[in-house]
C-alpha positions as CSV (number, residue, x, y, z in Angstrom):
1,X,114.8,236.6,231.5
2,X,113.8,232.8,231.8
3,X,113.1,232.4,235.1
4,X,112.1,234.3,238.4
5,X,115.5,233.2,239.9
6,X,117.9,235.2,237.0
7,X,119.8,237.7,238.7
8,X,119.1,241.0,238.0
9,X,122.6,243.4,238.2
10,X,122.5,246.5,240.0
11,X,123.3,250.2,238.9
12,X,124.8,252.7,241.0
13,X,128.0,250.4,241.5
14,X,131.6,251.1,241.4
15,X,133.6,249.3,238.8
16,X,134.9,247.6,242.0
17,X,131.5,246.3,242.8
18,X,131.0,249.0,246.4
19,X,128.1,250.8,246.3
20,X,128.5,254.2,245.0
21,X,125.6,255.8,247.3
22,X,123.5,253.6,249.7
23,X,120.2,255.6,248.4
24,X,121.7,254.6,244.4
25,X,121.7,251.1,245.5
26,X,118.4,250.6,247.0
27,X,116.8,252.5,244.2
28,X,118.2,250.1,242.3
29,X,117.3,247.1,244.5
30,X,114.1,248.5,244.4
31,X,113.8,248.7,240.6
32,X,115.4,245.2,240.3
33,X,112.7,243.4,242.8
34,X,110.1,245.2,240.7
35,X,111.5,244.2,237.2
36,X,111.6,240.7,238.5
37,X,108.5,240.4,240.5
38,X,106.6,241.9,236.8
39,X,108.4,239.0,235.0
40,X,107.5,236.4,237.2
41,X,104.7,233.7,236.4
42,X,103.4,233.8,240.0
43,X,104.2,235.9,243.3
44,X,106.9,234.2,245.4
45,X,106.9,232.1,248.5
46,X,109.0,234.5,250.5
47,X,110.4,237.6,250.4
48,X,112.9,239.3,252.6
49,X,114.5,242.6,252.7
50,X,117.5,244.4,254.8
51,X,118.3,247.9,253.9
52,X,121.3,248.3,255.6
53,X,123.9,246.6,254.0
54,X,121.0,245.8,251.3
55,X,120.4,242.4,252.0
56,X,117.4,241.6,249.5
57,X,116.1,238.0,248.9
58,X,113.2,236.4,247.0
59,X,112.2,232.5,247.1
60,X,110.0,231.1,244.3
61,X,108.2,227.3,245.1
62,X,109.8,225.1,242.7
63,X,106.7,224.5,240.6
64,X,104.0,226.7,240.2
65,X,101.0,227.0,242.6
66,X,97.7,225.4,242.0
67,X,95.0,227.6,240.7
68,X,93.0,226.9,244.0
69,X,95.7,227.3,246.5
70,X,96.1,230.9,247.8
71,X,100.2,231.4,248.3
72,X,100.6,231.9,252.2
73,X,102.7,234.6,253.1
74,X,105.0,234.8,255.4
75,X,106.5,237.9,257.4
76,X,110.5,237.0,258.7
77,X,111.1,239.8,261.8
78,X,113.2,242.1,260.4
79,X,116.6,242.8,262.6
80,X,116.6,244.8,265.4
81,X,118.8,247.4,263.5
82,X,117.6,250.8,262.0
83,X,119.1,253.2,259.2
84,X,120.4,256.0,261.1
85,X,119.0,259.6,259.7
86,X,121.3,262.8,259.3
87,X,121.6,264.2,262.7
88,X,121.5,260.9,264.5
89,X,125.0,261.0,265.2
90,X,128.4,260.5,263.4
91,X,128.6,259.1,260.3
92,X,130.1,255.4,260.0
93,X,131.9,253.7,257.7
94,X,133.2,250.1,258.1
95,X,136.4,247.9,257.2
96,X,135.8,245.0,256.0
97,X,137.5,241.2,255.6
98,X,139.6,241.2,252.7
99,X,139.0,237.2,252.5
100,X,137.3,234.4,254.4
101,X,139.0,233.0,257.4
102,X,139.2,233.6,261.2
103,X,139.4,237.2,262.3
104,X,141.6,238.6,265.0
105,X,142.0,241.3,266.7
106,X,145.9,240.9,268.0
107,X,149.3,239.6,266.3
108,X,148.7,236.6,269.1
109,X,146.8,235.0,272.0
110,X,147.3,236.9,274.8
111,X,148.8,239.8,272.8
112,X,147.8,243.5,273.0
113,X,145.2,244.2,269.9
114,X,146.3,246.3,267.2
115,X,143.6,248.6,268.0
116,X,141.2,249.2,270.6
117,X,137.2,251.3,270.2
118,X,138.5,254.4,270.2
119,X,141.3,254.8,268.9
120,X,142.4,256.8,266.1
121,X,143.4,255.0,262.7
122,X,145.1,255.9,259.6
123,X,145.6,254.4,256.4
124,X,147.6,251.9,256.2
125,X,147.5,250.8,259.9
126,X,147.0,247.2,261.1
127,X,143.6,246.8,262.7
128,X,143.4,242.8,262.8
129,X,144.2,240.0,260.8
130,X,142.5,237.2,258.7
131,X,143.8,233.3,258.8
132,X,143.5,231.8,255.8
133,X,144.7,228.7,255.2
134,X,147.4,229.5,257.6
135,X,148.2,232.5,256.1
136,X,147.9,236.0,257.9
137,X,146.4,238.5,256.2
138,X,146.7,242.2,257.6
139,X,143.2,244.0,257.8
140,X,144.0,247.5,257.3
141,X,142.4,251.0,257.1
142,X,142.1,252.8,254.4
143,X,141.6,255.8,255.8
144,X,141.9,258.4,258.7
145,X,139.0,257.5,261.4
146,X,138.1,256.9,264.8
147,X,137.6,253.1,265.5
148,X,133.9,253.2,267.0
149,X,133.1,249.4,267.2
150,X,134.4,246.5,266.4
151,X,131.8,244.1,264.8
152,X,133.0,240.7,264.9
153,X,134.9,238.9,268.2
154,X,138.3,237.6,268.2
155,X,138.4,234.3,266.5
156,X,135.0,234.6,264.7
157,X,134.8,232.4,261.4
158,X,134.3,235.4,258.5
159,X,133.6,235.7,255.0
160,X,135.0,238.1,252.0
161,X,133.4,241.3,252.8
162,X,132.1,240.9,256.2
163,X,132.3,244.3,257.9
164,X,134.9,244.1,261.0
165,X,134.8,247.1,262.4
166,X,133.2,250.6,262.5
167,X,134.6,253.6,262.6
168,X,133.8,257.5,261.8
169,X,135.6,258.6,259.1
170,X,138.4,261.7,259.9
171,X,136.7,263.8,256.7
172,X,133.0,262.9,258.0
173,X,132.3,261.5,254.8
């Protein structure tokens, strides 16, 4: 590794790049950030960490620090969001934006959406659709659930990935 900025590749990922087990990936997230924080020449300007969807980020200055300069750190608020614990309530799982575009939640303005919080889903259906480049692109389920929330407004710009909409899995898992 030349440089603090390599990118350090994950275990505990499916050959399609999802997460196997959240606690697999931040393990590994965690093992990562410590592999590259003990190759680094200095400590880095910023660091910032989101655990769920593991968000992790580290800034190096471009140039090392001087010898008599003490690195100032700085502390970024974290999001008002917490991991929930078992027991908290249902487990959710999330559909997400099979490209980047403009997300919507009906076949039309004005239209009735394909789905409402709520409602029951199973694989296959139609919960939105993605415009891109004037193409529609059907956001389905994949599998049997409950929609629970819907994450992103009608019309929001979003990118590959981006979770749409929660919902609690039919087989709790």
């Amino acid at each position: 590794m030349s440089t603090p900025d390599s990118v350090a590749t994950l275990d505990g990922l499916m050959n399609d790049g999802r997460p196997d087990t959240l606690p697999s990936v931040l393990e590994a997230a965690k093992a990562s950030m410590i592999e590259l924080l003990s190759q680094a020449p200095f400590p880095p300007s910023a660091v910032r960490v989101t655990v769920g969807p593991v968000t992790i980020e580290m800034d190096w200055p471009g140039t090392a620090p001087d010898a008599g300069t003490a690195l100032e750190a700085r502390v970024v608020p974290a999001p008002a969001q917490t991991m929930p614990t078992p027991g908290d309530g249902p487990v959710l799982d999330h559909i997400h934006a099979p490209t980047v575009g403009v997300f919507y939640r009906a076949p039309e303005p004005g239209a009735k959406p394909f789905v409402s919080e709520g409602d029951t889903v199973v694989p296959g259906q139609q919960v939105g659709l993605v415009e891109a480049m004037k193409l529609m692109i059907p956001v389905e389920s994949d599998r049997q659930g409950t929609i629970e929330e819907f994450l992103q407004p009608n019309g929001a710009l979003v990118e590959y990935g981006d979770p749409l909409c929660s919902f609690v899995p039919a087989d709790g898992r």
